[in-house]
N, C-alpha and C positions, 0 to 999 in steps of 0.2 A: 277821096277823103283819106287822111296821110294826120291830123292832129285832133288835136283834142278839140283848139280853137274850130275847125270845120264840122265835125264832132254837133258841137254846137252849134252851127248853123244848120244842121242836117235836122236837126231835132225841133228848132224853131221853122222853120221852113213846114216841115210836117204841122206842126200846129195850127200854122196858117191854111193850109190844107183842109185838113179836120174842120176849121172854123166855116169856109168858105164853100167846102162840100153841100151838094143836093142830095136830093133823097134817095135817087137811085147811085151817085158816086159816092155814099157816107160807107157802104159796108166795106167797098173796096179799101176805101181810105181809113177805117178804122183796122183792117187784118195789115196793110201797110206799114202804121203807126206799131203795130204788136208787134211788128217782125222787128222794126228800128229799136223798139226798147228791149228787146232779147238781144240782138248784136251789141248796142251801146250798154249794155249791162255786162257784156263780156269785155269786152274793149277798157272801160272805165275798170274792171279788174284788174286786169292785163298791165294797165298802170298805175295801179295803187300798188302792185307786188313789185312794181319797180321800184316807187318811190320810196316803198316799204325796204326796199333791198340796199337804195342809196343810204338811207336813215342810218340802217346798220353797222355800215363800213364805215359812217362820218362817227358815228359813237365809239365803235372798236376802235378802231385807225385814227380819228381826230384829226384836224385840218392838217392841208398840205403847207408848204413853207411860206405861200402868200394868201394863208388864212381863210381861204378857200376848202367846200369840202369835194373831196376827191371824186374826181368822174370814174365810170366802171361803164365797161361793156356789158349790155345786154342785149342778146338776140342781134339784131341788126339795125340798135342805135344805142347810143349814148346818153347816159341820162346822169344828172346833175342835181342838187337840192337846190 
């Protein structure tokens, strides 16, 4: 898992899960489902301080020459508005 779009398919996938579960695999698949919303609750941080971070530079800096707002490294990808 590497986006956000996978992100979301992780999260749905587990629901079906959840839905589908018996009686004896529902505890499993309930403490499964807890651990997926404590990582995708960091993750989904993780890129809001991004997007949070591009906002800023396009407000301070304001578009580049082809009205585009400026890309900036973060970490080990590149993020854009």
């Amino acid at each position: 898992m590497s986006t956000l779009k996978d992100l979301n398919k992780y999260l749905f996938d587990q629901l079906d899960r959840l839905a589908k579960a018996d009686k004896e695999g529902l505890e499993i698949e309930i403490d499964r489902a807890q651990t997926m919303v404590g990582i995708s609750a960091e993750i989904i941080k993780a890129h809001t301080t991004q997007l949070d971070a591009v906002k800023l530079v396009a407000q301070y800096k304001g578009l580049n020459q082809d009205q585009q707002v400026p890309r900036i490294a973060l970490g080990d990808m590149d993020v854009e508005v």
